[in-house]
N, C-alpha and C positions, 0 to 999 in steps of 0.2 A: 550657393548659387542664388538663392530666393534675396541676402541681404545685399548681393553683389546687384542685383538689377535695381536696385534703392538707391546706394551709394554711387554720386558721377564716378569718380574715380576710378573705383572699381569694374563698372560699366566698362568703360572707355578700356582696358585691361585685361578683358575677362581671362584671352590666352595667361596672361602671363600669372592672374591670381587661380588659375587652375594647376600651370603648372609649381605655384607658390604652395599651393596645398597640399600636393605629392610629396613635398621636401618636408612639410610640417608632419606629415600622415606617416612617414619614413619614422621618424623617430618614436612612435609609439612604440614600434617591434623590438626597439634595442634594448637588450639582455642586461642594462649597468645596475640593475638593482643586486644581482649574480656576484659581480665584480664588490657593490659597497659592503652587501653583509660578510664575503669571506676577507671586508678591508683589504684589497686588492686597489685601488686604484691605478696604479702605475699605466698597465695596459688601456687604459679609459686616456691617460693623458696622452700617451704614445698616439694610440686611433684617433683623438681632437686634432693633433698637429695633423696628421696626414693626412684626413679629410678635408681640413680647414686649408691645408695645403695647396692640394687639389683643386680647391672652389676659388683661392685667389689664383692662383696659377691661371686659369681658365678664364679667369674677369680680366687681368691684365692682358691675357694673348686675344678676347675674342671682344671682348667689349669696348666699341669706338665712340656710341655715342648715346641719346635719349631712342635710338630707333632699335638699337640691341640689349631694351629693358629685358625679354623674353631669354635671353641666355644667360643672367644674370640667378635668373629663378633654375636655368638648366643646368648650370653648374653647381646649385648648389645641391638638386635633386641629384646630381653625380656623385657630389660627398657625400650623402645620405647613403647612397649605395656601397663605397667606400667603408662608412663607419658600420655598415650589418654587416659584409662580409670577413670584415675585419672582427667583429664582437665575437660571432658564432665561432668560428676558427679558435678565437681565443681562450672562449670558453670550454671547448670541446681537449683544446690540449693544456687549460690549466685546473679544470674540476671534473673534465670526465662527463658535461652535463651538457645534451644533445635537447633535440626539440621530439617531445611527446606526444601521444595520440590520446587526451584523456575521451571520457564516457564525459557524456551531455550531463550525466549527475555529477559527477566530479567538476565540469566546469561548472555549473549552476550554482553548486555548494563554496569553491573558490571564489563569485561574484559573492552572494547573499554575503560572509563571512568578511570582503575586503570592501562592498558596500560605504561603509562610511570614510576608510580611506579613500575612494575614488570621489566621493562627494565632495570632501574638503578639498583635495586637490583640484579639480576640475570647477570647482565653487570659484575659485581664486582666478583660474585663470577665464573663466565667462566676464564673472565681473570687469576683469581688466578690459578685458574684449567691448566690454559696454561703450567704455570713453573712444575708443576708436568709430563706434557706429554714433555716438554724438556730435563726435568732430565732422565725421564724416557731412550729418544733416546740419548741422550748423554753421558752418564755418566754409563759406563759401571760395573764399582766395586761396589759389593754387598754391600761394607763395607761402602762405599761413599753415598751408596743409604738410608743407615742403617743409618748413621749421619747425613743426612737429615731430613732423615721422623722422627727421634728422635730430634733434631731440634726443627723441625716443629709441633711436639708434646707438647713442651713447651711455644711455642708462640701461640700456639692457647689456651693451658690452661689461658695463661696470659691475650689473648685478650677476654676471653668468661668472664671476669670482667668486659670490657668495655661494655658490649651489655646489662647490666641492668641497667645501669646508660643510656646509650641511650636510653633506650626502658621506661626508666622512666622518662626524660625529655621530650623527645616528646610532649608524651598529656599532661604536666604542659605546654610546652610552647604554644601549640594550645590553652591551657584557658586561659593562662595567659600572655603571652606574657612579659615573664620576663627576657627579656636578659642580664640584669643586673644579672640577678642569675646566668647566662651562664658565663660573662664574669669572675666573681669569682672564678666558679670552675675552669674554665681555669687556674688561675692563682694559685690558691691553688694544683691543680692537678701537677704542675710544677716540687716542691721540693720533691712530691713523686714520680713522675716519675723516677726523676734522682736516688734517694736512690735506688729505685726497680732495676735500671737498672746495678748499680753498684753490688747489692744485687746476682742480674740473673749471673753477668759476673764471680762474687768472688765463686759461687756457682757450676761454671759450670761444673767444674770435679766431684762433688759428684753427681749432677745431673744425669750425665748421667752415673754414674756408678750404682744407684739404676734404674737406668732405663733398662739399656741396659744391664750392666757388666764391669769387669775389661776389657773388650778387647773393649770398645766402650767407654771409658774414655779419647780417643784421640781423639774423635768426640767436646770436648769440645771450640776448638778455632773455631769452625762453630755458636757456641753459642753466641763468643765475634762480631762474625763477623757482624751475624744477631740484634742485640741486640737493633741499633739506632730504629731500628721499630717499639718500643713501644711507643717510643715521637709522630712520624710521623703520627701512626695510630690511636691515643687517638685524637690527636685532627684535624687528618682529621676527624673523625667519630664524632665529636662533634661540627664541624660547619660542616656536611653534612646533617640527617636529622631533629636533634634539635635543630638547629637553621636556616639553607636557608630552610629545610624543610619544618618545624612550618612555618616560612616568607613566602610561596606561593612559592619560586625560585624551586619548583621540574624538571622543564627543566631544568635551571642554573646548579642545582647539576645531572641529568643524564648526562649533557653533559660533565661535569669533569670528571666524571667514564666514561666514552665511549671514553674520550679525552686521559684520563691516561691510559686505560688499553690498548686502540691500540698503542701507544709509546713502553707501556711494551713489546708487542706482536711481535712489530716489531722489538725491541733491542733485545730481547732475539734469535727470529727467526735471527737474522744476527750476532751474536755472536755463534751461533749455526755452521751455514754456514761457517762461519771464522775457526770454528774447537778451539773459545779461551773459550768454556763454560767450567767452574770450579765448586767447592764448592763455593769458592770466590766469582766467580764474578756472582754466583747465587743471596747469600747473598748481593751484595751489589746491584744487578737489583731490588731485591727483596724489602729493604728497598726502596730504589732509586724510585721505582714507590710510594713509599706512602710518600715520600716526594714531588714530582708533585704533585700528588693528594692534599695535604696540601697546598702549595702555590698556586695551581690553585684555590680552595675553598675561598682562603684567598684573593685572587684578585677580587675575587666576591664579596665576603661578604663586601671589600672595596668598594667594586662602589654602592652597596647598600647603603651602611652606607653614603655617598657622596649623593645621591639621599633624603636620610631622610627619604621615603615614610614609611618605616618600623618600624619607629622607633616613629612616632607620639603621641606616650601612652608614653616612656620613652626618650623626648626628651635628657635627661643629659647621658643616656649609649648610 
């Protein structure tokens, strides 16, 4: 509420980034960590469709125009309700595991002990959060702001691919320690990266004309701009926590996210100052941190790999 009275936009909105928050606050609750360590997925993809379902279903029957923004955020707080009632049930009739009443020392000891996993992850996502409140004060045209968050709507579509394949390596590689498997998909992932990315760039004028409109079809070279970021951030996020992670390195990898995202913070904050923030030179901070973020990972994972300690199960990868 405090950054929402800074930002016009947001201002001008406030119903609708209220009820925008409920949908984001929703998904804290959901039980999928449950589902990835017993490698369960399947029930995780099932409950996305018919949440996801539900939330278009509701945009095509109730949404006519720019004056029914507020049911766009209501439907999708509908899915959210959708995807808990759907988790707990599933969990309840596939592992037997209900919701508990611990002791204030039991939860206290839970926080201290997962501490620096919440830090790393929640690291990651502030930082992101940062370029949104720069856009925000800088970048004064509606239309600029429009070709953004349209943008940025297709790169998040793109990257919520990579978070099941993360989120299903993981507990493989905590049993298994198969970085041999890792190192494969790395490299098979490679040639589809590049097609996709060609795919994203050749596509970007219809893109965002079903998106947006004929009048936001020029929003499309923000598209080419942005685009290196889906190399940078496949496989930053693929040796962050599926592979240093599985490895014990969870300091190693918070401090790459705390390392990159203050860089980000502070390039953007002085290009800010400078008066030189763009579309541009958003897009290119924007990738720009997720390549840090990659070779910083990748300087780790090399001193690892030098050290051997990790690798004693598959001395040959």
């Amino acid at each position: 509420m405090v950054v929402t009275r800074f930002i016009p936009i947001m201002a001008e909105n406030t119903v609708y980034v209220i009820w925008a928050f409920f949908a984001t606050a929703g998904r804290t609750v959901l039980p999928d960590f449950i589902f990835q360590g017993n490698e369960r997925m399947g029930p995780l993809t099932t409950r996305y469709f018919a949440s996801k379902g539900v939330q278009v279903a509701l945009t095509i029957l109730l949404v006519r125009g720019p004056g029914d923004l507020i049911l766009v955020a209501v439907a999708d707080v509908l899915s959210e309700i959708v995807d808990i009632v759907w988790s707990y049930r599933a969990q309840k009739r596939l592992f037997g595991v209900g919701i508990a009443r611990p002791t204030f020392k039991e939860s206290f000891e839970e926080l201290r002990v997962s501490a620096i996993y919440c830090v790393s992850n929640v690291s990651s996502s502030l930082f992101s959060g940062f370029t949104t409140v720069i856009i925000g004060l800088a970048i004064t045209s509606k239309t600029d702001i429009a070709f953004w968050s349209l943008t940025l709507t297709t790169v998040n579509a793109v990257q919520s691919l990579y978070t099941p394949i993360a989120n299903s390596l993981y507990p493989h590689m905590i049993k298994n320690r198969d970085f041999g498997f890792a190192r494969k998909l790395a490299l098979v992932a490679l040639p589809v990266l590049v097609l996709g990315i060609v795919a994203y760039c050749a596509l970007s004028k219809p893109i965002m004309l079903v998106l947006g409109g004929p009048e936001y079809v020029g929003g499309a070279h923000v598209m080419w701009m942005i685009s290196p970021i889906f190399i940078f951030s496949f496989y930053g996020i693929l040796i962050g926590w599926p592979v240093l992670g599985a490895m014990g390195h969870v300091k190693e990898l918070t401090v790459s996210t705390l390392f990159t995202g203050i860089v980000n913070v502070v390039s953007l904050l002085a290009l800010y100052l400078a008066g030189l923030i763009t579309l541009d030179v958003i897009c290119v901070a924007r990738w720009g941190c997720d390549a840090l973020l990659l070779l910083v990972r990748v300087f780790m994972l090399w001193r690892v790999a030098r050290s051997k300690t990790d690798f004693h199960k598959n001395p040959k990868e």
